[in-house]
N, C-alpha and C positions, 0 to 999 in steps of 0.2 A: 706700579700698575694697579694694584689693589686699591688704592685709596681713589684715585681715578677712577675705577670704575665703581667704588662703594657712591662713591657723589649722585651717579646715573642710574644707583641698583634699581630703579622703580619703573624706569624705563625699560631697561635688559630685562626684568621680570615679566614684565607687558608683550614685549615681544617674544621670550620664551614660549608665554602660556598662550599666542594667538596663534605661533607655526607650529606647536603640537597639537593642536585643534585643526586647521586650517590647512598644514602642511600637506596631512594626508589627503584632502578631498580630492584632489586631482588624480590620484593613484584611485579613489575608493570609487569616483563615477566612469573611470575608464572600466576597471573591472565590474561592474555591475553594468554599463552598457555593452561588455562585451559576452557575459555571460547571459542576459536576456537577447542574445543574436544581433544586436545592432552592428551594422554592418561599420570597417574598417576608415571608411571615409566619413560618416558620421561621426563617428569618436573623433575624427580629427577634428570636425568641423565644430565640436561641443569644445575642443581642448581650444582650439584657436580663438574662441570666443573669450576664453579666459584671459591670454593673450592680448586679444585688441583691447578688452578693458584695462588693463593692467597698463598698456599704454597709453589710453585717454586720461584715465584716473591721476595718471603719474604728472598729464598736463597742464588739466583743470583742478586738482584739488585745492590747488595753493589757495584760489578764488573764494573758498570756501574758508577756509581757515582763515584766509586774512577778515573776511564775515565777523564769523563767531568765535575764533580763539580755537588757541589749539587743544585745549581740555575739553570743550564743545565740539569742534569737529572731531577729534577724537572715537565717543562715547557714540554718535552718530555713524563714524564709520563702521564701528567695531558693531553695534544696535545690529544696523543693517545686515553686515555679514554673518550672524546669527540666525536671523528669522529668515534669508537666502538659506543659509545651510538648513535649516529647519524645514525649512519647502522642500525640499529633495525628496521627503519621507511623506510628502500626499499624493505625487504622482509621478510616476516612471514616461515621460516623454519627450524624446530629443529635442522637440524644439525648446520646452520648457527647460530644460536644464540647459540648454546651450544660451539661454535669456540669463536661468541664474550663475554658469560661469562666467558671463558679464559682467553681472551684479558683482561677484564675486572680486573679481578682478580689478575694478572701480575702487573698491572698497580696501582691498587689500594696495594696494598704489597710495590711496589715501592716508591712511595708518601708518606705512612707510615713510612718506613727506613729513607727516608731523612730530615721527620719533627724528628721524633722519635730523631736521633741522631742529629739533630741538637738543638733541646731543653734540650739535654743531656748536650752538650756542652755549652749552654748557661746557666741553672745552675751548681749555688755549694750547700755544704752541707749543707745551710740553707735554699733555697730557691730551694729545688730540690721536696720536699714534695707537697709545694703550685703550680709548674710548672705543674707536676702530677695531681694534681685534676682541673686545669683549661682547660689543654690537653682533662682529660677525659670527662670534663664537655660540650667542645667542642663537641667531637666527639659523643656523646651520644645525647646530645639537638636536633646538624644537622640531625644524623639519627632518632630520634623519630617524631621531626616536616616535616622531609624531606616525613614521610608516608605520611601527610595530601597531597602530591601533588598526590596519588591515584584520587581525587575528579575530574581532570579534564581528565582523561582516557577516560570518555563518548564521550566527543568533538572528532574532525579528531583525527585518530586511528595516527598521526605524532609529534602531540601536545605534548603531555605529554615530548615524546624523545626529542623534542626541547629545552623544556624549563629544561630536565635534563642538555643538554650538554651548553646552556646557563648559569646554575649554576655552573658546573665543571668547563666551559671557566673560568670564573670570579676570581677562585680559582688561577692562575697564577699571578693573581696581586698585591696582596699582598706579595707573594716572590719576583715576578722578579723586584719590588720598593724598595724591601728592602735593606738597606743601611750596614746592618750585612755579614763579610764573612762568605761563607762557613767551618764547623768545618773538623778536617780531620776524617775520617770512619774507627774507629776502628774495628776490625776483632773480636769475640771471641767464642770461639768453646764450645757448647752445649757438656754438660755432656750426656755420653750414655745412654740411655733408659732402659738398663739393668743395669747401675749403680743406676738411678733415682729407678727403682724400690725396690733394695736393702735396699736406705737409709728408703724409703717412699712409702710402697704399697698403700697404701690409697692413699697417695695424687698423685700417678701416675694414679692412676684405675679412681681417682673422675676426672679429668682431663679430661683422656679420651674419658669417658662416657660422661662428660658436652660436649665434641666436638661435640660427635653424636647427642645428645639430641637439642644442639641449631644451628646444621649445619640442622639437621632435623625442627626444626623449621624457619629457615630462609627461606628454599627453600619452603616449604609444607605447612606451615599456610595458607598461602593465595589461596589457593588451598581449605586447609581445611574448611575458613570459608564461601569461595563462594559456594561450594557444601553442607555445610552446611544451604544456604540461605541465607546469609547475603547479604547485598547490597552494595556498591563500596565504598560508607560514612562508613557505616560501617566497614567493612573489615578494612580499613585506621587505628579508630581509635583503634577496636581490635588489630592492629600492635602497633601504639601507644601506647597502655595500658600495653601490654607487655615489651616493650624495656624503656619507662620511669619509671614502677614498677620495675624493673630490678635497676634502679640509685639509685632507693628509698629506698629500704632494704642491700643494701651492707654495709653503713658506720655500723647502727645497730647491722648487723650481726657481723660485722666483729669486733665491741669494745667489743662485746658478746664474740665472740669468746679468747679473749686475757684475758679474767678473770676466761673463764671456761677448759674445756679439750676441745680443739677445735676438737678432732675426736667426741666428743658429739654433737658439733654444726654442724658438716657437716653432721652427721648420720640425726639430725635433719631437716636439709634444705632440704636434699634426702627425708627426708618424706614428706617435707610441697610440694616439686615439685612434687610427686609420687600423694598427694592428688588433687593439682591442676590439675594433668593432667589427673589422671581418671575421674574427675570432669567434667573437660572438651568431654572426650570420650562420660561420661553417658549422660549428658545435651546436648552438643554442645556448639554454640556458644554463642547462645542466651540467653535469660532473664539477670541472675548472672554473663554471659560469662565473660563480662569486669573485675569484680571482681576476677575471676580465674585466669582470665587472668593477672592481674594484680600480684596476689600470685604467678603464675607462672612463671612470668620474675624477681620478688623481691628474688625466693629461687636458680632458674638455673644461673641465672646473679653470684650473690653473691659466687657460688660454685666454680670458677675459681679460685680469688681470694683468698679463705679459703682453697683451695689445695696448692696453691702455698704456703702460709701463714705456711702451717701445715708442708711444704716442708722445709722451711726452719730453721724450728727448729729443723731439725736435721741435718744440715751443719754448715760448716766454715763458717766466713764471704767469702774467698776466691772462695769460689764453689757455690754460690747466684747465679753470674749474668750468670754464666752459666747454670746453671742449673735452672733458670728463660725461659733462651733460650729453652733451651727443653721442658719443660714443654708448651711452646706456642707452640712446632715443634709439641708434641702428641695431644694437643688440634687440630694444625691443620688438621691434618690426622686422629681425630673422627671426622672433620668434614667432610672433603671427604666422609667418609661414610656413614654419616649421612642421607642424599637423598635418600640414595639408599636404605635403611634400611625403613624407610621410606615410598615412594611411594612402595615398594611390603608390607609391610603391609596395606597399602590405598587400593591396588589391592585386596586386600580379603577383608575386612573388611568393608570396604569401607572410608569416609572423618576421620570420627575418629579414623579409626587405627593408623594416626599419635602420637596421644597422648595417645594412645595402646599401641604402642610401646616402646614411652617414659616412659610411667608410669612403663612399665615391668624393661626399663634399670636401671629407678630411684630408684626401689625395689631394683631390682638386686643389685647395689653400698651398700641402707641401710643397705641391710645384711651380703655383704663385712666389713663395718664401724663396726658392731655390733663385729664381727667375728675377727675383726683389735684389739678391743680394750679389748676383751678377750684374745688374744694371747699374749698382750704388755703392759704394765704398760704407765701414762699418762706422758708429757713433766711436770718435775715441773712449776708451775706460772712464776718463778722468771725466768725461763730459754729459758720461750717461748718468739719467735721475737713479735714485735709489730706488728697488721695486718695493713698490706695497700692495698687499692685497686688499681687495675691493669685492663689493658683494653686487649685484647686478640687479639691482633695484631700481631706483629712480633718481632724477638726473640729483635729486636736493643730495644723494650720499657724496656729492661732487667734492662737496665744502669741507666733509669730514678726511677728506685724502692730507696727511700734513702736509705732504708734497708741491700739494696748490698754494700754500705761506711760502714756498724755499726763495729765497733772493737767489737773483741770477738770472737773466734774462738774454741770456748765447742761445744760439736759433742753429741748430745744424742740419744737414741735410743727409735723406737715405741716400 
């Protein structure tokens, strides 16, 4: 696995140093929009905007890359979301920041595509697994440690922005050093959503729902737990505890999943998220929070992955990595709506109706799964793909699943 990933270290460094920079902004403009009084549907509506870029960016960037190369598009995406993050700190205005979580978002989709396929292209079918879990390991670390730079928000209200766009700068150096060409940007067209759901209700609906639940979490947590009381240290590592629990329970789940009826293990994880998040509703943030909190990023993280998983046991090998791609296209559009859905429950409710709402959706899916597996007899053992974990980016991380190579082309049904 080492020598696999020493091949890509310049890449895995790149995206380190862009989700400890970057990770944090969405945590850092919810709390600063919610401490200058912006109202709960605003915040969603700034976070959603990050979202719908994230999802255009994920569509059109290839167009760009296939242009100028991906060391050039690169260096341009990474530019941009710098001087966006740098803009934050001349003026405090919803609409203007819900412009630059756009930007934002565009940008970061972009940077994804052209690491994504390029780690694609630099493994093969042996070292494509280990490439995968150093990627995710990457990107998940930068974003969970990248929270801790919440702690200097208190200092000049510019601080924080600076030292984002100082870590994102950084992130160009390890590509535009790097001595690897550019791979060429393969094109491949997502399976339709009304095809997806045919094969696999379940694993389109769990999808979905995981969109809204953790685009709803991304924007709104931070929100939640300040109004809930927390303090700036805190709030931090309540993001923390969520997004590194989240890394902690997927392999578990996911080798769980491949020994038993994996519509039983996603039913299951919909409940252990439905618990933690009422949990969280009833309690708050406080005392046990970390703990929930923790349960909560371990069962919603893990559910992406085990839909996809569950997706694919009932495909060709030939219809994977498309249909890998769509599966990220409907994750990204619950997340768009995720904020929104969201801050108007916050608006009634009030801080905990975020995890109100979620614990509703989370039911709602368990008794879908329950309802799936009544209606359908299960994958035999011998028949189900092996699970992998998967990060929930854009559709290009399709190609890095080994899964999409496996021969074998038995089509079973739920």
């Amino acid at each position: 696995m080492l020598a696999a990933i020493s091949s890509v270290r310049s890449l895995l460094l790149a995206i380190l140093m862009l989700m400890l920079g970057a990770g944090f902004l969405t945590t850092l403009v919810s709390v600063r929009l919610q401490a200058s009084g912006t109202s709960a549907l605003a915040i969603g509506l700034v976070a959603t905007s990050y979202f719908g870029g994230l999802t255009i960016g994920a569509m059109g960037a290839g167009r760009l890359i296939l242009r100028v190369g991906h060391i050039r598009a690169f260096a341009a995406f990474v530019s941009l979301l710098s001087v966006s993050t740098l803009t934050y700190a001349l003026l405090e205005a919803v609409p203007l920041w819900a412009l630059l979580r756009f930007i934002d978002g565009c940008c970061v989709a972009g940077v994804y595509v052209c690491l994504e396929s390029w780690l694609n292209d630099r493994a093969d079918s042996e070292t494509r697994g280990s490439v995968l879990a150093g990627y995710m390991i990457a990107l998940y670390l930068g974003q969970g440690l990248g929270q801790q730079l919440l702690n200097i928000s208190d200092t000049a209200l510019s601080i924080p922005f600076v030292v984002a766009s100082i870590l994102v700068s950084l992130a160009v150096l390890p590509v535009a050093l790097t001595r690897m060409a550019g791979p060429p940007l393969e094109q491949t067209a997502s399976l339709p959503i009304r095809a997806l759901y045919a094969v696999s209700p379940l694993g389109i609906v769990g999808v979905a729902v995981t969109g809204i639940v953790l685009g709803a979490f991304y924007g709104l947590a931070p929100v939640y737990a300040r109004e809930s009381g927390l303090g700036i240290a805190e709030t931090a590592w309540f993001m923390t505890a969520v997004i590194l629990g989240g890394v902690a329970l997927q392999w578990p789940l996911g080798r769980l999943s491949d020994r038993l009826d994996r519509r039983s293990v996603i039913v299951a994880t919909m409940a252990g998220a439905a618990t933690a998040a009422f949990a969280l509703f009833a309690s708050g943030p406080a005392g046990s929070g970390l703990l929930f909190a923790s349960l909560f990023g371990g069962t919603s993280f893990a559910l992406y992955p085990l839909c996809v998983a569950h997706t694919n046991d009932h495909l060709t090998s030939a219809q994977r990595i498309g249909a890998t791609g769509g599966l990220v296209l409907v994750y990204s559009l619950g997340a768009v709506l995720g904020p929104l859905l969201a801050s108007a429950s916050m608006s009634t409710f009030g801080p905990g109706g975020l995890f109100l709402v979620i614990g509703a959706l989370s039911i709602g899916v368990f008794g879908f799964g329950l309802w799936r597996q009544w209606r359908g007899d299960a994958v035999p053992g011998e028949r189900q793909r092996a699970y992998q974990m998967l990060p929930r980016t854009t559709p290009a991380v399709a190609a890095l699943d080994p899964l999409s190579l496996a021969a074998g082309d038995d089509v079973s049904s739920e």
